[in-house]
N, CA, C and O atoms as a DFTB+ gen file, in Angstrom:
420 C
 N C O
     1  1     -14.233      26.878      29.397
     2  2     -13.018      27.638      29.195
     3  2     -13.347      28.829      28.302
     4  3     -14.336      28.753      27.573
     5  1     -12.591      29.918      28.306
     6  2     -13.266      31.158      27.279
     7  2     -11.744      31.641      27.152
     8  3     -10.862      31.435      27.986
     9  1     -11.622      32.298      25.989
    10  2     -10.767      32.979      25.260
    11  2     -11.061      34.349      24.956
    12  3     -12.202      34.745      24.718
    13  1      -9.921      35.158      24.961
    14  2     -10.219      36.446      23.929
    15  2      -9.965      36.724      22.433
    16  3      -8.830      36.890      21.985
    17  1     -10.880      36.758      21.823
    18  2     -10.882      37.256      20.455
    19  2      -9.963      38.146      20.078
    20  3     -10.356      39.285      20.330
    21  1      -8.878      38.116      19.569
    22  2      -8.111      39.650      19.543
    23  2      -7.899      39.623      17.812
    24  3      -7.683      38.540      17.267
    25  1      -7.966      40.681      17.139
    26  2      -8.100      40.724      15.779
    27  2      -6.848      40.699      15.330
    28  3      -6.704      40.546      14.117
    29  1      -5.801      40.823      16.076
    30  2      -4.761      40.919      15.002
    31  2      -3.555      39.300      14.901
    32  3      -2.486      39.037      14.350
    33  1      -4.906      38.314      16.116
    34  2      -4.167      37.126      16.279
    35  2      -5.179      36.243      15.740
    36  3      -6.339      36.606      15.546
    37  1      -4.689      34.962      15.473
    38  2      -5.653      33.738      15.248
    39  2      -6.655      33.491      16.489
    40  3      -6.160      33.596      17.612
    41  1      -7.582      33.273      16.414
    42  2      -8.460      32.628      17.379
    43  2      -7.867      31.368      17.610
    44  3      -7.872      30.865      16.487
    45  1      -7.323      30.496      18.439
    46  2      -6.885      29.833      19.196
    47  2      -7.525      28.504      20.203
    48  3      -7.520      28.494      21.434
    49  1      -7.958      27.628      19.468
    50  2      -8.346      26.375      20.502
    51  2      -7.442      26.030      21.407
    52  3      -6.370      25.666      20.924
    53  1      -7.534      26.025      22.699
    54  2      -6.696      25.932      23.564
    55  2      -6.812      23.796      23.661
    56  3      -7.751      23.014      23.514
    57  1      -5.175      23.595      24.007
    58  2      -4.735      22.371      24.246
    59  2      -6.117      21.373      24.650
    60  3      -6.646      20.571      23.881
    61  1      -6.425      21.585      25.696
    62  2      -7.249      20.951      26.590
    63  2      -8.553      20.540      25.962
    64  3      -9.084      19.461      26.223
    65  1      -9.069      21.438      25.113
    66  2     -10.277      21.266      23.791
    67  2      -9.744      20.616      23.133
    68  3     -10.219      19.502      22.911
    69  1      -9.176      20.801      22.851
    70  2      -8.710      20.002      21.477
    71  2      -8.297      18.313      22.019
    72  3      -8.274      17.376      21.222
    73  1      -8.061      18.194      23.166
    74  2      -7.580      16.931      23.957
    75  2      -9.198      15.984      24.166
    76  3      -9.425      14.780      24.049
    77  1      -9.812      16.771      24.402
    78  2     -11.539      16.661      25.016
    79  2     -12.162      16.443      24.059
    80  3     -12.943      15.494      24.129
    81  1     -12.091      17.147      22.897
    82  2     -12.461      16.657      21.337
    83  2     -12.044      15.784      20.346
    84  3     -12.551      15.662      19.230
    85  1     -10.923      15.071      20.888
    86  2     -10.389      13.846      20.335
    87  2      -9.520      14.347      19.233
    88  3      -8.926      13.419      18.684
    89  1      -9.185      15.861      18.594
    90  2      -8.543      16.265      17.706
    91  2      -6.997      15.778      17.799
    92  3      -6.477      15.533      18.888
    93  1      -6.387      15.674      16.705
    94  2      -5.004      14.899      16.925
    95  2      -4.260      16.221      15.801
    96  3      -4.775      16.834      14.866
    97  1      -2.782      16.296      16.429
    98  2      -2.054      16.949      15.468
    99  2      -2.018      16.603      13.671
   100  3      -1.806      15.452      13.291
   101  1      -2.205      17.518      12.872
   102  2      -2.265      17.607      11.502
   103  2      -3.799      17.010      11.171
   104  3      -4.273      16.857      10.045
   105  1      -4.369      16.749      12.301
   106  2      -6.157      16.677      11.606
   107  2      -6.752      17.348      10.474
   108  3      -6.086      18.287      10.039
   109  1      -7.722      17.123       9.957
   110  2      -7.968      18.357       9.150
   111  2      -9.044      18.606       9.969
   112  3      -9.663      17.616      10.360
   113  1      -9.517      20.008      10.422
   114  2     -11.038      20.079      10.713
   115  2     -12.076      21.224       9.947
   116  3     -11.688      22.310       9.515
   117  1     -13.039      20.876       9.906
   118  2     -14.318      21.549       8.971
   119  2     -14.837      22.373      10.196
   120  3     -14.987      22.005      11.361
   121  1     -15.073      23.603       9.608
   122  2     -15.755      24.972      10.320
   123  2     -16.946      24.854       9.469
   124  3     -17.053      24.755       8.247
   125  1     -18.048      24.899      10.668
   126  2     -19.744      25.481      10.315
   127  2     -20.364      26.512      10.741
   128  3     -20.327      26.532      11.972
   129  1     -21.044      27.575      10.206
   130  2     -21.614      28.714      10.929
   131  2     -22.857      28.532      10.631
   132  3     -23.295      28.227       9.522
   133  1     -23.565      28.744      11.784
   134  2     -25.073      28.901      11.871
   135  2     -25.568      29.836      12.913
   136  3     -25.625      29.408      14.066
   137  1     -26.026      31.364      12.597
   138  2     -25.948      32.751      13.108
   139  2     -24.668      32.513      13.750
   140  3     -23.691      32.067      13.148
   141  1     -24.688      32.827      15.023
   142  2     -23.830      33.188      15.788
   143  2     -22.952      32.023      16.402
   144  3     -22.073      32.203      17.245
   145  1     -23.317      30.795      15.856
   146  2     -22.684      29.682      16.440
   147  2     -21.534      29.049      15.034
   148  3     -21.578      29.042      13.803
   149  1     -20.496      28.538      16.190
   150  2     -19.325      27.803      15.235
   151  2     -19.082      26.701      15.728
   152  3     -18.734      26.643      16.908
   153  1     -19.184      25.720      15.068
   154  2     -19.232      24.364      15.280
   155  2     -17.972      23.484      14.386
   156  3     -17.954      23.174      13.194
   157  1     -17.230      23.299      15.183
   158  2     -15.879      22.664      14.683
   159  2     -15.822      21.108      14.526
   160  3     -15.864      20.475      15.581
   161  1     -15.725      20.364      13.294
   162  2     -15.955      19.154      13.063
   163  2     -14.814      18.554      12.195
   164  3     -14.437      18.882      11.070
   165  1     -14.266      17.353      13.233
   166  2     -13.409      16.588      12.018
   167  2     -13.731      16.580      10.784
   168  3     -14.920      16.474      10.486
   169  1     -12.720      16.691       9.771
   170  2     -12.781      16.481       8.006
   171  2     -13.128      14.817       7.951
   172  3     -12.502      13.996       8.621
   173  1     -14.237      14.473       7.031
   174  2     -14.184      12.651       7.113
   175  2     -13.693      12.880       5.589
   176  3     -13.817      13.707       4.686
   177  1     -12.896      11.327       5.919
   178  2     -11.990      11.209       4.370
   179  2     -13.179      11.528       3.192
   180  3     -14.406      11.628       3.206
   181  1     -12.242      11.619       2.295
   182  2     -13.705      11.542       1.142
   183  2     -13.298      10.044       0.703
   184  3     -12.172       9.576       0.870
   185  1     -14.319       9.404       0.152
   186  2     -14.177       7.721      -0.221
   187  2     -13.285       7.739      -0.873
   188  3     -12.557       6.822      -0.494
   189  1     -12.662       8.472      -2.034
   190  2     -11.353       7.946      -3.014
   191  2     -10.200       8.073      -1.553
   192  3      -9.455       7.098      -1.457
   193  1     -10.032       9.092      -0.537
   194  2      -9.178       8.485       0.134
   195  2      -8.507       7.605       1.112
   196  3      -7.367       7.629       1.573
   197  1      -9.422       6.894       1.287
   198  2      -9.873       5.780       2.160
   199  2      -9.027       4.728       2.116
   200  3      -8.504       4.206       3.101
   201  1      -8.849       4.327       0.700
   202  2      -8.139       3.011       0.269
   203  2      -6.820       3.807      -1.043
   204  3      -6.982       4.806      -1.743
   205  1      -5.702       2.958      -0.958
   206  2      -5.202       3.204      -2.036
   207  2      -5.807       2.568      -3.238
   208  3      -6.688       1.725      -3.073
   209  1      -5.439       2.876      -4.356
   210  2      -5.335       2.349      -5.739
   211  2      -5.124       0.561      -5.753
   212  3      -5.738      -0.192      -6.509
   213  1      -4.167       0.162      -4.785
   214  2      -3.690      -1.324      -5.294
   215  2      -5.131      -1.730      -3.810
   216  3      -5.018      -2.943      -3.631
   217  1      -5.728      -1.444      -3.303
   218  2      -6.678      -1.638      -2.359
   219  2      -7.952      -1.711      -3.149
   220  3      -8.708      -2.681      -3.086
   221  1      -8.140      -0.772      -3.809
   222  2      -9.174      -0.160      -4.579
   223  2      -9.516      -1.717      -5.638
   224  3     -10.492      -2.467      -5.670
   225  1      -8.229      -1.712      -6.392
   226  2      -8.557      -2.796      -6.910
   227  2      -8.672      -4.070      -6.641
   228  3      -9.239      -4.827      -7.429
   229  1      -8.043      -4.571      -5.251
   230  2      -8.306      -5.897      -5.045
   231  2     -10.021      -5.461      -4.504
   232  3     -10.866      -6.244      -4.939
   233  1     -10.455      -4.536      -3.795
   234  2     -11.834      -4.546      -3.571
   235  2     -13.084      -4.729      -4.669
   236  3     -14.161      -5.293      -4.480
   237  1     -12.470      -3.907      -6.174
   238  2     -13.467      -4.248      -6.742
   239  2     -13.151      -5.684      -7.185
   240  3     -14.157      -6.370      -7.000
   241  1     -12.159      -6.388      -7.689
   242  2     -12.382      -7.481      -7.955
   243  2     -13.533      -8.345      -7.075
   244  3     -14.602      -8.810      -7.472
   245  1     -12.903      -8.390      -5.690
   246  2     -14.139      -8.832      -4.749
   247  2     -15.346      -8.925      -5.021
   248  3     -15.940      -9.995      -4.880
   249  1     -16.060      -7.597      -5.552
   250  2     -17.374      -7.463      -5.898
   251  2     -17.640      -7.748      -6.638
   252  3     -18.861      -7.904      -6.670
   253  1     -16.727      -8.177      -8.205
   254  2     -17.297      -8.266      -9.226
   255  2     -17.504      -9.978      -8.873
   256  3     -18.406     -10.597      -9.437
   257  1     -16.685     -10.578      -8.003
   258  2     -16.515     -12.535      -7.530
   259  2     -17.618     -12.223      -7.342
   260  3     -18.446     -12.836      -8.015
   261  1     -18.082     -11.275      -6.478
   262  2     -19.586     -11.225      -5.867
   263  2     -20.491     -11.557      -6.503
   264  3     -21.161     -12.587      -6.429
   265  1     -20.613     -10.172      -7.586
   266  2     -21.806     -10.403      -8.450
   267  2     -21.626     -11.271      -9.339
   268  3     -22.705     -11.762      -9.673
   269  1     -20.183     -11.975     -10.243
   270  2     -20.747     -13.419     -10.510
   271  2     -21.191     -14.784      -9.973
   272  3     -21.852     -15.704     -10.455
   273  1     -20.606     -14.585      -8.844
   274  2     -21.695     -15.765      -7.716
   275  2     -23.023     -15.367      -7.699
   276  3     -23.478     -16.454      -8.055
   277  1     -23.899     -14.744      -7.580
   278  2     -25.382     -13.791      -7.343
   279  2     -25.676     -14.383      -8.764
   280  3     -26.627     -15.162      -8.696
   281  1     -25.201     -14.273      -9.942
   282  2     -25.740     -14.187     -11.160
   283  2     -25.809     -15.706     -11.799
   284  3     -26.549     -16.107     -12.698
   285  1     -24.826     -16.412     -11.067
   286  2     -24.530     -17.729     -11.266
   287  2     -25.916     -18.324     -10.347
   288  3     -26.666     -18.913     -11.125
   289  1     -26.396     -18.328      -9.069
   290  2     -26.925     -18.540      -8.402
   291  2     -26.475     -19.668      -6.994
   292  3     -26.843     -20.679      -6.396
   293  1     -25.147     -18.343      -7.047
   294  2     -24.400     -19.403      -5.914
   295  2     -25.015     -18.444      -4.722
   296  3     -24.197     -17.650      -4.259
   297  1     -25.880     -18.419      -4.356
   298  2     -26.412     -17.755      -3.008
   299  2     -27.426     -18.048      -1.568
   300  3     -28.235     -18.832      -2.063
   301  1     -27.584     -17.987      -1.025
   302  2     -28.567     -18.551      -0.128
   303  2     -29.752     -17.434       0.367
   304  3     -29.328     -16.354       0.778
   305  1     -31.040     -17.628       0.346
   306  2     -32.173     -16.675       0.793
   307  2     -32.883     -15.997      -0.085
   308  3     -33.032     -16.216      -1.288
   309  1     -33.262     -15.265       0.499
   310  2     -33.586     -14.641       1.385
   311  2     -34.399     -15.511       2.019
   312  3     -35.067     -16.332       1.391
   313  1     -34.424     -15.386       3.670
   314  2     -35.291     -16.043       4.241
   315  2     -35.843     -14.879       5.411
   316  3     -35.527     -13.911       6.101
   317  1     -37.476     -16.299       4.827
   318  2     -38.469     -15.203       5.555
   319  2     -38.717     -15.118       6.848
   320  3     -39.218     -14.120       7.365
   321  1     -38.241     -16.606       7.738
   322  2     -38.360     -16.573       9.233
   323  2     -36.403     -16.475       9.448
   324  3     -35.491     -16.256       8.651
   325  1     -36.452     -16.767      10.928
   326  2     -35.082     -17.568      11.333
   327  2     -35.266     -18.668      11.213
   328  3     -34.278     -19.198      10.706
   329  1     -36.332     -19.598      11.492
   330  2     -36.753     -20.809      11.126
   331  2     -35.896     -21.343       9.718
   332  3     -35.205     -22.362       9.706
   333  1     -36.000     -20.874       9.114
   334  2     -35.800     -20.785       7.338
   335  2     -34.751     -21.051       7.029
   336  3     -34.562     -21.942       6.201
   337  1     -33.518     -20.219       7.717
   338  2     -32.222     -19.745       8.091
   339  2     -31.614     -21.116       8.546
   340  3     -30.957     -21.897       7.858
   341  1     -32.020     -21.246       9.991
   342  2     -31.695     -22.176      10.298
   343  2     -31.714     -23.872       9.710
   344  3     -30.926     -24.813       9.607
   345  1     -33.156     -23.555       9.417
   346  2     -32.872     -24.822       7.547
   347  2     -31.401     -25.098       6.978
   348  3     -30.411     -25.806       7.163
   349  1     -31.873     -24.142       6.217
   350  2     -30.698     -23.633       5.271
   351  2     -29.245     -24.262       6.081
   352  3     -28.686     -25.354       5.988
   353  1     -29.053     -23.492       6.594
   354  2     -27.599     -23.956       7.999
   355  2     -27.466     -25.044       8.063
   356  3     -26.346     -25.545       7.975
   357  1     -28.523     -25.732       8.230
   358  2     -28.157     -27.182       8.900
   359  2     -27.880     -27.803       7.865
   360  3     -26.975     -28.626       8.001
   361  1     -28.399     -27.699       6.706
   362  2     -28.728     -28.510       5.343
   363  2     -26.868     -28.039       5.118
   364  3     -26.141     -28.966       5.476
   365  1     -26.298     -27.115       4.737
   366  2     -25.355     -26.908       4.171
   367  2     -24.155     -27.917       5.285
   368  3     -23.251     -28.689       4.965
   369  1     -24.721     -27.421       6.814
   370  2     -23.681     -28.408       7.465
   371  2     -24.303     -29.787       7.173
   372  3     -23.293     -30.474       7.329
   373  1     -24.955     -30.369       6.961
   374  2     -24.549     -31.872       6.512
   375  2     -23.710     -31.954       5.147
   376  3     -23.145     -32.992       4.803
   377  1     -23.678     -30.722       4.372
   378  2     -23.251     -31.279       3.388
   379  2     -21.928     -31.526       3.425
   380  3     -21.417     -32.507       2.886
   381  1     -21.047     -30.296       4.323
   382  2     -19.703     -30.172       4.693
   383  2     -19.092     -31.408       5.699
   384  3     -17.888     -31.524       5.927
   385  1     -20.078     -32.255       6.227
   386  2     -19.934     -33.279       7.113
   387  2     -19.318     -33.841       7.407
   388  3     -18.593     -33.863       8.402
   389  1     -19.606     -35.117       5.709
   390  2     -18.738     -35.503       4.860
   391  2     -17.147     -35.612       4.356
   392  3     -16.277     -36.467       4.187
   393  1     -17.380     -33.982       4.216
   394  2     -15.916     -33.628       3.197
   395  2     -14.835     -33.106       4.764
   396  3     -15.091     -32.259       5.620
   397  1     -13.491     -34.124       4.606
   398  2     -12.612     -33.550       5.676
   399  2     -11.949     -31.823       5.436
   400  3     -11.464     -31.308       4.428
   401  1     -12.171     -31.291       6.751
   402  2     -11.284     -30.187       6.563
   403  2      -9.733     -29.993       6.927
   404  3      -9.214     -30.883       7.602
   405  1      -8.995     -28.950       6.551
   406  2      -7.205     -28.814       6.923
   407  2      -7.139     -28.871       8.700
   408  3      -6.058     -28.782       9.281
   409  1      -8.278     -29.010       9.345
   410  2      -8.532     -29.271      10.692
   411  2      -8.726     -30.697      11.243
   412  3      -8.623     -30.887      12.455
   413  1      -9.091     -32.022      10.125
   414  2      -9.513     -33.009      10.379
   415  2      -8.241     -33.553      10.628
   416  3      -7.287     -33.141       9.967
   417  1      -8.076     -34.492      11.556
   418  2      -7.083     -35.579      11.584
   419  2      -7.094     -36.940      11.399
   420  3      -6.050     -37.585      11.496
């Protein structure tokens, strides 16, 4: 598709590009120039806007459960085969065997 440049109007992505490029109304998009080429690219969130604040914080809590399990030495591995892995697996399912789950009848 081609357009005319006219100086005293906006340059103009026509419907159909913008349909073909996956662009959605109120997008933001990022302009790149390199010589003579323009390369039009969705805006990606920046990380603070990703999640709200009450998100933000149940996530870090998460990590910090994380890293006191890791530090405690509630963890499994690294393992060096699948062999290893599969150890590991089986050993933990016998341990759960035993104990009924909210599934057992």
């Amino acid at each position: 598709m081609t357009v005319t440049v006219k100086n005293k109007k906006p340059l103009v992505v026509p419907p159909a590009v913008r349909r073909r490029a996956g662009l959605k109304s109120g997008q933001e998009i990022e302009f790149r120039v390199s010589g003579s080429v323009i390369t039009i690219l969705p805006k990606s969130p920046a990380a603070d806007d990703e999640y709200t604040p009450e998100q933000r914080r149940i996530i870090d809590a998460r990590l910090n459960k994380a890293d006191e399990d890791i530090k405690a030495g509630r963890v499994h591995g690294p393992f060096s085969t699948h062999r290893e892995f599969i150890t590991s697996l089986h050993k933990e399912a016998k341990k759960l065997n035993g104990r009924k789950t909210k599934r057992s009848v």
